[in-house]
C-alpha positions as CSV (number, residue, x, y, z in Angstrom):
1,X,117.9,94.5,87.4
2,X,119.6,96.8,90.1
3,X,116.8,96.4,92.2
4,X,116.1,93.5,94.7
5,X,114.0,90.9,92.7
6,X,110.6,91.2,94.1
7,X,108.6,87.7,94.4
8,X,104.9,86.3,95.5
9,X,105.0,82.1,95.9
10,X,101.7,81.3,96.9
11,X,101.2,78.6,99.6
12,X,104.8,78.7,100.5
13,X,104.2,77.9,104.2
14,X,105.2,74.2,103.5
15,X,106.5,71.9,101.0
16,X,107.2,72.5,97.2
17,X,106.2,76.5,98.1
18,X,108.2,76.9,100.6
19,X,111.3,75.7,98.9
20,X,110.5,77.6,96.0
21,X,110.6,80.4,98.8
22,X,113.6,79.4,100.4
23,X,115.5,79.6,96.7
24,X,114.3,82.6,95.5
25,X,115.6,83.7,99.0
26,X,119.3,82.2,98.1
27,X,119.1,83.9,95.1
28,X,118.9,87.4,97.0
29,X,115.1,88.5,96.4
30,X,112.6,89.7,98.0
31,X,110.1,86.8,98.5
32,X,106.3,87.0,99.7
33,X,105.3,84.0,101.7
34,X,101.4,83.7,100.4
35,X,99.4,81.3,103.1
36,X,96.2,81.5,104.8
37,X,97.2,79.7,108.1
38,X,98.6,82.7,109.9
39,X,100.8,80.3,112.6
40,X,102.6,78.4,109.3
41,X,103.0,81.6,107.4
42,X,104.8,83.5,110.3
43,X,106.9,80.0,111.0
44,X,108.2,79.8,107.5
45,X,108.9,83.4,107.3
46,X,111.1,82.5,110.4
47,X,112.5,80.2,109.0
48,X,113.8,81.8,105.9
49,X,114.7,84.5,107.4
50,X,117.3,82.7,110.3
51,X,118.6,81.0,106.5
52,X,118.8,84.9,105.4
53,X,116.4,85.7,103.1
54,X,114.5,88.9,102.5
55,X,110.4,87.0,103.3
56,X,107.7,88.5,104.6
57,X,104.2,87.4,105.9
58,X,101.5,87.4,102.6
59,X,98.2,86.6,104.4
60,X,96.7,85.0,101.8
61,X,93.4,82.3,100.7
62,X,93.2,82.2,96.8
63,X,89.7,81.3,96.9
64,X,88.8,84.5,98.7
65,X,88.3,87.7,96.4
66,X,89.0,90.3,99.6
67,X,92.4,88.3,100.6
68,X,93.3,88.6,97.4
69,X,92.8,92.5,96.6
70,X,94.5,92.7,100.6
71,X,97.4,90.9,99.1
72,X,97.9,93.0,96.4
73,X,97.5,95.9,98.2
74,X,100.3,94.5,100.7
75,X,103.0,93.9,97.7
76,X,101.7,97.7,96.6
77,X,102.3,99.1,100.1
78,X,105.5,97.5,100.1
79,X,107.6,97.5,96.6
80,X,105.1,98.8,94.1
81,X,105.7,96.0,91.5
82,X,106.2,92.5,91.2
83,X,108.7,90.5,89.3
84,X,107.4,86.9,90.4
85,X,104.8,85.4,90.8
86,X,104.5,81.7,91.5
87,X,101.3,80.2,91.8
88,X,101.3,76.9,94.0
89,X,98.8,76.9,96.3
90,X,97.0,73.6,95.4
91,X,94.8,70.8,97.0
92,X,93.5,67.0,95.9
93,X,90.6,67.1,97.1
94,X,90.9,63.7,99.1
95,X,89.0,60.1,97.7
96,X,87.2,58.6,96.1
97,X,87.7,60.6,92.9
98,X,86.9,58.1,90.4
99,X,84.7,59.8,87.9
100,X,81.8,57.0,88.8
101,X,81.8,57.9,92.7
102,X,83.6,61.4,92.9
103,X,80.9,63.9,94.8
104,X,80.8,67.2,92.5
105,X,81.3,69.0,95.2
106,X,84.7,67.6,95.3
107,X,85.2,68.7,91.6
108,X,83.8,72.4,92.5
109,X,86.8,72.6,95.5
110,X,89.7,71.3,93.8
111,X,89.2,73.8,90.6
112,X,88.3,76.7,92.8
113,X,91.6,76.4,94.5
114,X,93.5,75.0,91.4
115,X,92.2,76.9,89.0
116,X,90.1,79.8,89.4
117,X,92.6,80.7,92.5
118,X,95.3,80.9,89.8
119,X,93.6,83.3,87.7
120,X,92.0,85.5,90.8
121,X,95.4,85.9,92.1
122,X,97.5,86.9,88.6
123,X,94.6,89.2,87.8
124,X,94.8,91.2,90.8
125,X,98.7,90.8,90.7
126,X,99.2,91.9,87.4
127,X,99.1,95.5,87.1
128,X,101.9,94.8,89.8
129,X,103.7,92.6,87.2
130,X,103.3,94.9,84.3
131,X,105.9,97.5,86.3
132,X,108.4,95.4,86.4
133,X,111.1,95.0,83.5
134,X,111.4,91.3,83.5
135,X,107.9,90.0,84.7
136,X,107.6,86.4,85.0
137,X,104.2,83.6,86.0
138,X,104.9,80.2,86.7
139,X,101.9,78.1,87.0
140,X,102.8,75.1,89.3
141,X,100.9,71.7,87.5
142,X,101.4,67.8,87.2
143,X,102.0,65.6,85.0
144,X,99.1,64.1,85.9
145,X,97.5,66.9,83.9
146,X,99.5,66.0,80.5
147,X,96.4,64.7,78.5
148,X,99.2,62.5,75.7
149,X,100.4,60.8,79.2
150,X,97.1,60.2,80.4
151,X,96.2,58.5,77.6
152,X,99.0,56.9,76.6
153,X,99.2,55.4,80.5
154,X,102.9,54.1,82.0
155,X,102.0,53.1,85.1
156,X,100.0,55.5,88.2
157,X,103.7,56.9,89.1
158,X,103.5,58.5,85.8
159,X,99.3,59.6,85.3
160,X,98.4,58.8,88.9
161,X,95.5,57.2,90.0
162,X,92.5,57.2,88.4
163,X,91.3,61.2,89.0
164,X,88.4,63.6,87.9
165,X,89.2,66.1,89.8
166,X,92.6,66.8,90.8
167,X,94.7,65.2,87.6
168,X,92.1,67.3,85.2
169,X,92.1,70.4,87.7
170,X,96.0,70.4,86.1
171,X,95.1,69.9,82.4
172,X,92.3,73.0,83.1
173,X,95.3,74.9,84.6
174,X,97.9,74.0,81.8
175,X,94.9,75.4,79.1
176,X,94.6,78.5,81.2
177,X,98.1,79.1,81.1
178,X,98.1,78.4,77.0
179,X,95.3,81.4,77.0
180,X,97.5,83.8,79.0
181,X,100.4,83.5,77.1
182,X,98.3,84.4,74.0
183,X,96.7,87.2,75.8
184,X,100.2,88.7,76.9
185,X,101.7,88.3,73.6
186,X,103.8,91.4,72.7
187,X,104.5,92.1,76.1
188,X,107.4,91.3,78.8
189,X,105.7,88.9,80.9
190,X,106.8,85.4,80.5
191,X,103.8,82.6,81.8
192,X,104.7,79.1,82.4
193,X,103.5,75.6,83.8
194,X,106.1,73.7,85.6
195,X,106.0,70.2,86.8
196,X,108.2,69.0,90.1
197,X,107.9,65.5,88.9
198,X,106.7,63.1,91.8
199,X,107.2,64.9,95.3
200,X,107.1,63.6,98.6
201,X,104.2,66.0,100.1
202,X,101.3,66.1,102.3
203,X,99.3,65.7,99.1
204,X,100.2,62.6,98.8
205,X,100.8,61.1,102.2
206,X,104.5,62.0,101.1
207,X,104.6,58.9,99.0
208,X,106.7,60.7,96.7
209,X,110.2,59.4,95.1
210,X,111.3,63.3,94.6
211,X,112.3,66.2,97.6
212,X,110.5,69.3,97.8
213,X,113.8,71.1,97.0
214,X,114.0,68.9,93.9
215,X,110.3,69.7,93.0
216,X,111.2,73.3,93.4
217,X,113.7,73.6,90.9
218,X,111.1,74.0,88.0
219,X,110.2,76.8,89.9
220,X,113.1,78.5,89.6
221,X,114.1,77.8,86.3
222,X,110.7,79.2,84.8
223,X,111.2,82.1,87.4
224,X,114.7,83.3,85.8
225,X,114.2,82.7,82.3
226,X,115.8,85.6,80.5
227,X,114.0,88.1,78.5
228,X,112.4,86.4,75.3
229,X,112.4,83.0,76.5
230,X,109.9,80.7,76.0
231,X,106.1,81.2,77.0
232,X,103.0,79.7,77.0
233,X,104.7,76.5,77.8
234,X,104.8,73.1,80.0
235,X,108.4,72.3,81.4
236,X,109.5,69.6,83.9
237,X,113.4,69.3,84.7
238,X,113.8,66.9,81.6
239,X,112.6,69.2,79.1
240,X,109.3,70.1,77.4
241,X,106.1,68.3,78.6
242,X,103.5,67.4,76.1
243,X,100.1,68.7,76.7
């Protein structure tokens, strides 16, 4: 492509995101910061900007309809398509999630942001997507959401804890993803899940074994795939996941 890459990573103010950010950045593109906290989103765009990449501000809340269409509208305004898009605004939730003391209204938060913030942001993003000649989605999941892991246990650093709402917020995302790529068969755009593997974050009181610039890496892979390459699929840096 002769022109600069274009790129959306959504909560990219901090952690995984923002390293996602920072190497789309390396790579030369164009990258959209998405947050909702106005202070971090304008710090990170500093940031990767005095490391040289081409960011700007996204003000952005996945949950929200109007911050959504407003984003859109900003990417619009600014390039008129959209090469990548990389969907990693996520939260847990908090405790206790056990499925015989989790509050529902816990449940209800985590897939609102999770999930239906995944598929209110590619819908409004996709006309943008569909101009570009190499469109690309990556979906950032877990592992935790891997259903043959779940079941087959190895240990809470491999399934996590006990979860029903965060872990099967991630199996819902990785089915959602499956659907999109059968919608979008026989065209251009390439849809992924990608797993960092254990990070060290705020989402986990940074009890991770992994970096956010390791957890990233997914990211990136999924987001340069060539044209033809795989879709409707679940990768972590090892390989295929199973679902």
């Amino acid at each position: 492509m002769s022109e600069r890459t274009i790129a959306l990573v959504t909560g990219a103010n901090k952690g995984i995101g923002y390293e996602i950010a920072a190497g789309m950045g390396a790579l030369g593109w164009s990258v959209g910061v998405g947050a909702r906290d106005t202070q971090r989103r304008g710090a990170a765009v500093e940031r990767l900007r005095a490391a040289g990449a081409d960011a700007f501000g996204v003000p952005l809340d996945v949950t929200d309809d109007a911050s959504v269409t407003a984003a859109a509208q900003l990417i619009e305004d600014r390039a008129g398509r959209l090469d990548v898009l990389v969907n990693n605004a996520a939260v847990t939730g908090g405790m206790p999630q056990e499925p015989t003391r989790v509050d529902p209204a816990t449940i209800r938060t985590v897939v609102e942001t999770n999930v239906i913030g995944v598929i209110r942001v590619t819908n409004a993003m996709l006309p943008l997507l569909r101009r570009s000649a190499s469109p690309r989605i990556v979906n950032m999941s877990s592992g935790v959401g891997s259903l043959t892991r779940q079941s087959r246990g190895g240990g809470e650093q491999a399934v996590g804890p006990v979860s029903a709402a965060y872990a099967p917020s991630k199996t819902f995302l990785n089915a959602v993803t499956l659907q999109y790529a059968r919608d979008l068969s026989g065209t251009d755009i390439l849809i992924n899940a990608g797993c960092p593997g254990y990070v060290a974050t705020d989402l986990n009181g940074f009890s991770g074994v992994r970096t956010p610039e390791q957890g990233a890496a997914i990211a990136l892979r999924l987001a340069t795939l060539p044209d033809g390459g795989p879709t409707g699929q679940f990768f972590e840096d090892a390989g295929v996941v199973p679902w």
